[in-house]
N, C-alpha and C positions, 0 to 999 in steps of 0.2 A: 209166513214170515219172509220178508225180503233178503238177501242175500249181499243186497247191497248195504243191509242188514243181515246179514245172510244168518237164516234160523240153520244152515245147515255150510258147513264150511271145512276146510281142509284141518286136521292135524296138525297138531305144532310141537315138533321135535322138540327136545331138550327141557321140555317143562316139566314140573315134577310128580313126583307120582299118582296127583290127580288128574292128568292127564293120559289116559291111556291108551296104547293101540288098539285096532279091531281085533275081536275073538271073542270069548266066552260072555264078555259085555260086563257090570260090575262087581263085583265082589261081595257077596254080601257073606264075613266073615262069622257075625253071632245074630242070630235070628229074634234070639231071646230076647225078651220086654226088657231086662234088669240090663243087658249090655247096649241097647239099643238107645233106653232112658238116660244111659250115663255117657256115653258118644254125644247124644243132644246137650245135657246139660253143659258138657264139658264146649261147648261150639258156641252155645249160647253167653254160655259165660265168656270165652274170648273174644267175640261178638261185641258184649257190650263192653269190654275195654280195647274195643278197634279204636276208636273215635281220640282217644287220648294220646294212642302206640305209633297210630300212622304216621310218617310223617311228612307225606304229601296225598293230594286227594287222587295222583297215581298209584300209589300203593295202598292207598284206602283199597279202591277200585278192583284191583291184581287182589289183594286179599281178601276180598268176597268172594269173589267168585274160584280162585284157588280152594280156598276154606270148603265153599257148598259144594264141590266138585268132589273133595272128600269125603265130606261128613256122608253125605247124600251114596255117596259110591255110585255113582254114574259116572261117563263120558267126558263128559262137556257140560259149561255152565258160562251163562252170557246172563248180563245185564242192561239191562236199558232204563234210561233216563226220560223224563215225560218231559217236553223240549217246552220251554217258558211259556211259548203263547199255548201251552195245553191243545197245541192240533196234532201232535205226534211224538212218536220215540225215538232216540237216536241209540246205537249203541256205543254202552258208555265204558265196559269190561268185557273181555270174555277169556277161555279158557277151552281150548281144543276148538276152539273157531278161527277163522283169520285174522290176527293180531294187527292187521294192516287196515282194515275198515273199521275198527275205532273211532268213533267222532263222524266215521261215512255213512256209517249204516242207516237208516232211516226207513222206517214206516208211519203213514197218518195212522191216526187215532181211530182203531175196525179194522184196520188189514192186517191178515196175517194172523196166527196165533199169538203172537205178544202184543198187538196193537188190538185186538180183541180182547185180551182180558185186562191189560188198560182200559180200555171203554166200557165193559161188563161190570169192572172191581170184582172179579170173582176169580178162583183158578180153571185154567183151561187144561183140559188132558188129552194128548193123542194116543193111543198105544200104536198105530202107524200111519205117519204124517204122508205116507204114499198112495194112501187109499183117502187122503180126509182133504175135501175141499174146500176147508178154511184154511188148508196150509199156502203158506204163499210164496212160491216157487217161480227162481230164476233161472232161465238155463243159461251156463257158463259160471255162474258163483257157487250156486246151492251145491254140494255132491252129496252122492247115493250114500251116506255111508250112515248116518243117525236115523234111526227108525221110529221111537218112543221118543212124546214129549210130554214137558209138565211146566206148563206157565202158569204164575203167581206173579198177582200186583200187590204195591207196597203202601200199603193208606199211609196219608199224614194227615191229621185232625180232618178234614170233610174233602181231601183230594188224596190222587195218587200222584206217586212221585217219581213212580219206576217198575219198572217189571222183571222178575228174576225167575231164566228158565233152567233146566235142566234136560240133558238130552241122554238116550243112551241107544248103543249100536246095533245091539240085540231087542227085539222086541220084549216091550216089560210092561205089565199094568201095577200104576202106582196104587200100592195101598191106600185106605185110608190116613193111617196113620202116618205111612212118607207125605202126604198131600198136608197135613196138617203140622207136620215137622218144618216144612216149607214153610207155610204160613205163621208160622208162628217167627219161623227164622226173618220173612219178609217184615211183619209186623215191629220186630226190635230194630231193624237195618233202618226201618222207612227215617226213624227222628237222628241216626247216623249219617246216612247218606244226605236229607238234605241240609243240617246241620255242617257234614262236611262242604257240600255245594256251596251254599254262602262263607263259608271261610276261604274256599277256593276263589270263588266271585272278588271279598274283599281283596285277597292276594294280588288281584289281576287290575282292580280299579287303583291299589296301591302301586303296581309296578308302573301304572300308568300316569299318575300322579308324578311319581318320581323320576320319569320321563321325561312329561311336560315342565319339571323343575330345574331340570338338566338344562332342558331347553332356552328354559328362558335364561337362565342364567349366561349360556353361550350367546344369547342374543343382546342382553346386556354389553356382553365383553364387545360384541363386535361391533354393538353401537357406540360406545366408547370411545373406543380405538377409529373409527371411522372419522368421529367427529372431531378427535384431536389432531388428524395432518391438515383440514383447513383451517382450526383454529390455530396452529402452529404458524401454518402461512402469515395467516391473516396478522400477526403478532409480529411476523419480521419485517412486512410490509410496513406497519407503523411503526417499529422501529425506526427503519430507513426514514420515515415522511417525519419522526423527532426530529433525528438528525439533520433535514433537510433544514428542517425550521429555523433551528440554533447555530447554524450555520457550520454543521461538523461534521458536512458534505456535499458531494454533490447536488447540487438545489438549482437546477434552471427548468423553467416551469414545463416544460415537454417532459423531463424526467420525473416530478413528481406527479405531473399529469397520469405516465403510464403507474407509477406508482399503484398511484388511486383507484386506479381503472382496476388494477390486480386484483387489489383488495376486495372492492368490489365484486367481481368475479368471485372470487372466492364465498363472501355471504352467500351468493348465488347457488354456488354450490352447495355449501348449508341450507341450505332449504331445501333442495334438491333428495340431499341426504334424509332431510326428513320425512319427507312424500316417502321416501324409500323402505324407512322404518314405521312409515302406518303400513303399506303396503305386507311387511312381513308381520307385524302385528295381526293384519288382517287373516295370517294366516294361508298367504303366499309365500311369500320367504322367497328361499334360493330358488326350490321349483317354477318359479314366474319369469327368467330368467329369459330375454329374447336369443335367438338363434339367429338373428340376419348379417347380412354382408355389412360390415363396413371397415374401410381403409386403417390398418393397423399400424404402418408409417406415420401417417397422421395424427393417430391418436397418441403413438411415444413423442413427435414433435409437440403438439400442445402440450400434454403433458409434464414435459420436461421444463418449458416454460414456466407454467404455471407454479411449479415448484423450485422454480431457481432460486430464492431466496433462501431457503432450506439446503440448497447444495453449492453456495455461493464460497464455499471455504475448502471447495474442494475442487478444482480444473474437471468439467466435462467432456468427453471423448464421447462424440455421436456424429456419425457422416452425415444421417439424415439420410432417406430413403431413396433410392433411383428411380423410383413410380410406385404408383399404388400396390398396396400390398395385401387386397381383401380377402377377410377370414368371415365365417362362421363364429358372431360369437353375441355376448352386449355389450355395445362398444360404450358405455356409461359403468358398468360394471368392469369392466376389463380395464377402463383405466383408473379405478379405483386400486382393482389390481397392481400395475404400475405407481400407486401412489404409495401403495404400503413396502414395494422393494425398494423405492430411492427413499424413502422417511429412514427405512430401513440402512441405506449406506451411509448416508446425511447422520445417523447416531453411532454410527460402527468403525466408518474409514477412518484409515489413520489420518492424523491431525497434517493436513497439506497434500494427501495422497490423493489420487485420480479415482473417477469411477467411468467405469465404460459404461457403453449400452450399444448393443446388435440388435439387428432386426434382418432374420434371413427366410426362402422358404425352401422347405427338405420335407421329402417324403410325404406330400398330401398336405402338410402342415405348416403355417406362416408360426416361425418364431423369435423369441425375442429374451433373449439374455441381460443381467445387470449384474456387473461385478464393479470389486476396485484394489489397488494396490498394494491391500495387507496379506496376511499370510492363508486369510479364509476362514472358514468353518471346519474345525478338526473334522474329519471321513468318519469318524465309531459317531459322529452326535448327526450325520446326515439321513438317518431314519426319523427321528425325533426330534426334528428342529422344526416342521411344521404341526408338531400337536401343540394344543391349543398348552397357553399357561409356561411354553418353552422358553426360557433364555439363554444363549449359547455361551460357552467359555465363561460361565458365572460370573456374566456383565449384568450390574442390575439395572441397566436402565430400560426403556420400555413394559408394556404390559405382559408382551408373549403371547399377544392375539393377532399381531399382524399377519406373518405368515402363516397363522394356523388361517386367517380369513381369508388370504390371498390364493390357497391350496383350495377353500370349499371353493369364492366364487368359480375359479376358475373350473375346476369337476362340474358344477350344475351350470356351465355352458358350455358341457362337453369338449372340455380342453381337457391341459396337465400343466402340473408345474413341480419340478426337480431341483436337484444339485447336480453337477458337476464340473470338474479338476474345468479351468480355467486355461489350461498352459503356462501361467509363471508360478506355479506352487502355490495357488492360493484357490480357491472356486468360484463360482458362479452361479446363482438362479437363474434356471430358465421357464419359460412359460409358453404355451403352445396351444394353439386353436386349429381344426379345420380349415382348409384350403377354400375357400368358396370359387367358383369358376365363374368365367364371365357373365353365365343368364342369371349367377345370382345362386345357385344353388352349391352343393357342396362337390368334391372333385367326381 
């Protein structure tokens, strides 16, 4: 038996009293047919109301092998599980073995004492595993301390399902009738245990179900939200190009020229956006996310442009950059980023109030700040103003996906983005990338 299965393994304190230290070896308290009969029956019987009692297929597991540990009055008691493609066993319980190689332990199907009477379907017995070279020993895992063994597989209608051993410290030749108490224990477990296995299986395809649910639904939100600041633009743009028409504003054809152009641009980006959402359909997502240099001045310059229309009712403060400013990041993502903080001030600033925008670099990192002249984001709601579905100071406009999207893109290209205090009593977002240095790489 391997160790890394380890048929022989350390003690484990504090377990309960079917667990026992080295000495006299196990207890065998009434020898008699009549006390021995009623021990079994009484095992059997809670046995076959495990299946209903457990209430996960960890305590299924723990209470096998706890249980045979006593009933049995041995040592130690391990289980293994016959691993789906039927090439080997993994251990799946144990009980005076190392509670740490659960789910590690592994032998194919012939090696070892457990993995041999998986392949036999028969019980295998050592009375000392130190003289017997079917045992399958590791040096560093296995330790000196189990001398007697007793392996038993578990049939389920024309396979096995599992192997359930028994060890003890003092040398002992199992009776026949312990051999067959075993078996018969194996034989009621095998339609428990893998009964319990596919309810455990389902729990797991279920969690994952309800995962990919999650998922998508976040992915929804953020396609939503994504598509509504060009479609926002693109709406004030032809506002403006009404107005021009009916003569109830500026309308000289250069201006509605750039107008147009805008607008345009903007579909542009709508389609853009969509490439981007088969892309995460496909099952990229954030992870696909480029990490190259480019100019982070530049991108809040167009940026800012691109969305004037949207922040047209509010005086902009931006110096504009003193020279290139290149980060580590996707410069197509990041300023999607940037679209969701200024949609974000364009619904929030007070009505005639300013909004800034910086762009500095500190500490490895090119960053980039958006505030404006209200009193802020109360400080107790700056933990949970970027979870998804948030709206601050019980404003209900928007969806409450912006900043939660603004926070992922920027994480899966290894940025950040915060709050904080502003200096006139109100705060700020900020947003942060990697420095990238002049060959292009990162500082």
């Amino acid at each position: 038996m391997s160790a890394a299965g380890p048929e022989r393994g350390p003690a484990v304190p504090g377990r309960s009293r079917a667990a026992r230290p080295a000495g006299p070896g196990p207890r065998r308290h009434d020898r008699g047919p009549a006390a021995r009969k009623l021990r079994e029956l009484s095992l059997l019987h809670e046995f076959a109301t495990l299946l209903t009692s457990a209430r996960t297929w960890e305590e299924l597991m723990r209470t096998l092998v706890d249980r045979t540990t006593e009933a049995l009055e041995v040592d130690a008691s391990s289980f293994y599980l016959v691993d789906r493609d039927g090439l080997g066993v993994t251990l799946a319980a144990t009980n005076g073995l190392d509670p740490a190689q659960v789910g590690r332990a592994h032998l194919a199907l012939g090696e070892g004492l457990t993995g041999r009477a998986a392949a036999q379907r028969r019980p295998i017995i050592s009375p000392n595993v130190r003289s017997d070279p079917r045992f399958k020993w590791i040096p560093g895992l296995d330790q000196a301390r189990y001398t007697s063994w007793l392996s038993v597989p578990l049939p389920w209608d024309d396979r096995i399902v599992g192997v359930l051993n028994v060890q003890t410290v003092q040398e002992h030749h199992f009776e026949p009738a312990e051999v067959e108490f075993l078996v018969t224990i194996a034989a009621l477990l095998a339609g428990i245990v893998e009964k319990g296995r596919l309810q455990a299986d389902q729990a797991t395809q279920l969690e994952t179900l309800t995962a990919l649910d999650a998922a998508r639904a976040e992915l929804l939100s953020v396609v939503a939200h994504e598509l509504r600041t060009p479609l926002a633009v693109v709406r004030a743009y032809l506002d403006l190009l009404g107005d021009a028409a009916l003569g109830a504003g500026p309308g000289d054809a250069r201006t509605v020229e750039a107008w147009l152009g805008a607008a345009t641009e903007q579909v542009t980006r709508l389609d853009r956006l969509v490439d981007s959402i088969l892309v995460t359909v496909r099952g990229d997502g954030l992870t696909a996310l480029a990490r190259d240099p480019f100019d982070v001045g530049r991108a809040v310059d167009e940026t800012i442009v691109e969305l004037a229309p949207l922040l047209r009712a509010h005086p902009l403060r931006w110096p504009g950059s003193d020279g290139p400013m290149p980060a580590l990041g996707d410069d197509g993502r990041f300023r999607q980023v940037l679209e969701h903080l200024l949609e974000n001030e364009a619904k929030y600033a007070p009505t005639g109030g300013g909004v800034s925008v910086g762009a500095w670099a500190e500490d490895g990192e090119v960053r980039v700040y958006v505030t404006d002249d209200g009193p802020g984001i109360p400080r107790e709601e700056w933990q949970t103003v970027f979870d998804a579905y948030v709206r601050t100071g019980g404003r209900p406009r928007g969806s409450g996906i912006g900043l939660y999207a603004a926070r992922r893109l920027m994480e899966a290209m290894g940025g950040r983005a915060w709050l904080e205090p502003n200096g006139y009593g109100g705060s700020r977002f900020v947003v942060a990338l990697p420095k990238a240095n002049r060959s292009g790489g990162g500082p």
